[in-house]
C-alpha positions in Angstrom: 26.0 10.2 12.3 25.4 7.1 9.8 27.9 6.7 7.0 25.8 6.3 3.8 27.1 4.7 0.4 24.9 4.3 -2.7 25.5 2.0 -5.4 24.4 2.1 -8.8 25.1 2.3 -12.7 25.8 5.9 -13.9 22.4 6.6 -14.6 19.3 7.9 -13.0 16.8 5.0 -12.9 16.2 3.4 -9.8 18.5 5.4 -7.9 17.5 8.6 -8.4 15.0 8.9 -5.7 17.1 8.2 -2.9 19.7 10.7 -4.8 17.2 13.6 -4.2 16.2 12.6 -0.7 19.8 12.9 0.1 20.1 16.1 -1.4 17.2 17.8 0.0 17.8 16.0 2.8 21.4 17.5 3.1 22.7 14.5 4.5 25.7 13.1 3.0 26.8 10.3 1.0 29.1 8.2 -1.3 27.5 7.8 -5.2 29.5 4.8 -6.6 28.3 4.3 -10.1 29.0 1.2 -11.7 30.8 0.6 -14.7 30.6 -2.3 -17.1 33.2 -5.3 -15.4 32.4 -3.9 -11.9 28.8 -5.0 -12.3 29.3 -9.2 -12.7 32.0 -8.4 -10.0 29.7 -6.6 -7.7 26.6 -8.4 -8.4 27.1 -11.7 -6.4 27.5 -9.7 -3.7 24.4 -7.8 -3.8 21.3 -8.7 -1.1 18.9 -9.4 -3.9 21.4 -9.5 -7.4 20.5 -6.2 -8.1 21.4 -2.3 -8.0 20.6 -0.3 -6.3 21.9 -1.0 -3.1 22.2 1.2 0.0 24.8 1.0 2.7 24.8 2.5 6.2 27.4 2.0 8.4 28.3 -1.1 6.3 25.1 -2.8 6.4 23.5 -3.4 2.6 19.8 -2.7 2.1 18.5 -3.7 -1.5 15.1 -3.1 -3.4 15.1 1.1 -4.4 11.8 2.0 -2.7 12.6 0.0 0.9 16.2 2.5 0.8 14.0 6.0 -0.7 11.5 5.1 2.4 14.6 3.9 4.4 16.0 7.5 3.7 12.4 9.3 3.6 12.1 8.7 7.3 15.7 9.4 8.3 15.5 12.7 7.0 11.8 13.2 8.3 10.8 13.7 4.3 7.9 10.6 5.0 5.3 12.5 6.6 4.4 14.5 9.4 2.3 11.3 10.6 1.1 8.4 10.0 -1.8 9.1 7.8 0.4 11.4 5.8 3.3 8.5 5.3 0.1 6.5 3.9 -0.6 8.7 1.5 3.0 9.3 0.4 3.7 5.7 0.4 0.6 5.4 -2.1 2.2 8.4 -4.6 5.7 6.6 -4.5 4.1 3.2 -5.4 1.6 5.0 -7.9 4.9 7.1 -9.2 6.6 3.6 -9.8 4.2 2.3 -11.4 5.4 4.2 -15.0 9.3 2.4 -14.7 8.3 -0.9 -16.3 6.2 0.5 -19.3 9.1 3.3 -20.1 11.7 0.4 -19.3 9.7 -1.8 -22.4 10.0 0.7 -25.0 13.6 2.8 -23.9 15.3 -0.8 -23.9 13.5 -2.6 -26.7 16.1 -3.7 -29.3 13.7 -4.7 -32.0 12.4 -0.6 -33.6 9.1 -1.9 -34.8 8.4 -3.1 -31.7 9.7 -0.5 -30.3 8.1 2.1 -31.9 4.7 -0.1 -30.7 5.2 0.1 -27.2 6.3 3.9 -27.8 3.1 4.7 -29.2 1.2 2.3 -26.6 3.1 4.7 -23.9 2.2 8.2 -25.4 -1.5 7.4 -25.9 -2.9 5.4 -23.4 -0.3 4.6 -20.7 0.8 8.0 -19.7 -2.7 10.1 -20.4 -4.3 7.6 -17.7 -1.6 8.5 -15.3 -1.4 12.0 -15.7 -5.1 12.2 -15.2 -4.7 10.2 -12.1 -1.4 12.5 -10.6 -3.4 15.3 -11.8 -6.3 14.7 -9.8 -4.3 13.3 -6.8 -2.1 16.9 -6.7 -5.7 19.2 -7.1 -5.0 22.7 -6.3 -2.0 22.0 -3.2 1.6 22.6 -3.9 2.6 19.2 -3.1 1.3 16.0 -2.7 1.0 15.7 1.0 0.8 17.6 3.6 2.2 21.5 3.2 5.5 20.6 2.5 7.9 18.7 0.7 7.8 15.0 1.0 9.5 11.9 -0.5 6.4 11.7 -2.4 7.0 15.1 -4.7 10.5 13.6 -5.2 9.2 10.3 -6.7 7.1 12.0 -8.9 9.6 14.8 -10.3 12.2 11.8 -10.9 9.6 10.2 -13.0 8.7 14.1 -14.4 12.5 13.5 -15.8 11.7 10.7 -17.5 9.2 12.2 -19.7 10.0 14.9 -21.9 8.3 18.1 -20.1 5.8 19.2 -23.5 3.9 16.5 -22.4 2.7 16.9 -18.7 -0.7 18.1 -20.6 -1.8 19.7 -17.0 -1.2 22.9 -15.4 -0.5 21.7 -11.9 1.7 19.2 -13.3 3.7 21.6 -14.9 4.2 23.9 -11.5 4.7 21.2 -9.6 7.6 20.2 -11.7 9.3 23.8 -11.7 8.4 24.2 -7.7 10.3 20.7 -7.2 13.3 21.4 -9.2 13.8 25.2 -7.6 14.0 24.3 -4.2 17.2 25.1 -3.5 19.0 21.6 -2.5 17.3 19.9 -5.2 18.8 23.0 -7.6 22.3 22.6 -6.6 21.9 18.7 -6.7 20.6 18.9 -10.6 23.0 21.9 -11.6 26.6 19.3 -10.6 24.5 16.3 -11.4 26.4 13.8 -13.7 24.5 13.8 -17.3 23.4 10.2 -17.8 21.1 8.8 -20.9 18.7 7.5 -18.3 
């Protein structure tokens, strides 16, 4: 059995993906979060100067969707088949597509600014892609297939990034609360450190 070890900053961000894929998964694996110094230390180091990285059996794997996918398939969360890992591959990217506007206004150091971008975010960013994740979930319980895929995963880690008043529909909403029952995923969040992002 592989020896995993995944290597981050104590937060959620870009890890957080693979984090649930190992805990529904069940498979185990080493969370070393990086702290301040560690990170200039660590960084040269790194395939592509960057966290996350994944380890298996010693070998590094950057960029956080190539190790959720990397993960996805080893724990036969992808897909049942080839047209279903399509269609999950197209929810993860469409999922990832909200991390650079809510990067822009979480990290923004002017406030006026700030509060722009915020305001940008909560009318037109998010609306449009609600709609969209809305219309892409329809009436099934998950986003692929009849059971749980990397894809629902990618979606509730982005759910966590937005405060839960505003997923505006219905199927949104259940899809949320179906995700973050399943048992694994529930023992995962309840020991979970408590990170700002």
């Amino acid at each position: 059995m592989p020896s995993y070890k995944l290597t981050y900053f104590d937060g959620r961000g870009r890890a957080e993906l693979t984090r649930l894929l190992f805990a529904q998964s069940g498979k185990a694996f080493e969370d070393v979060r990086v702290q301040g110094e560690e990170w200039s230390k660590l960084k040269p180091n790194t395939p592509w100067g960057s966290l996350p990285i994944l380890e298996v059996d010693g070998k590094k794997l950057g960029q956080s969707i190539a190790m959720a996918r990397y993960v996805a398939k080893a724990a036969n969360l992808a897909g049942k088949d080839e047209w279903e890992q399509a269609i999950a591959d197209s929810i993860v990217d469409a999922a990832v597509d909200l991390f650079p506007p809510i990067g822009k206004y979480k990290f923004e150091s002017d406030e006026t600014k700030k509060a722009e971008l915020k305001k940008n975010f909560d009318e037109k960013t998010l609306p449009a892609y609600l709609q969209n994740m809305s219309k892409q979930l329809g009436k099934n319980k998950y986003f692929v297939g009849d059971s749980v895929t990397w894809a629902d995963l990618a979606v509730f880690s982005m759910w966590e990034m937005i405060p839960e008043n505003d997923l505006c529909h219905d199927n949104l909403k259940e899809h949320r609360s179906r995700i973050e029952k399943l048992p694994k995923i529930a023992a995962y969040l309840a020991k979970r450190p408590k990170t700002d992002f």
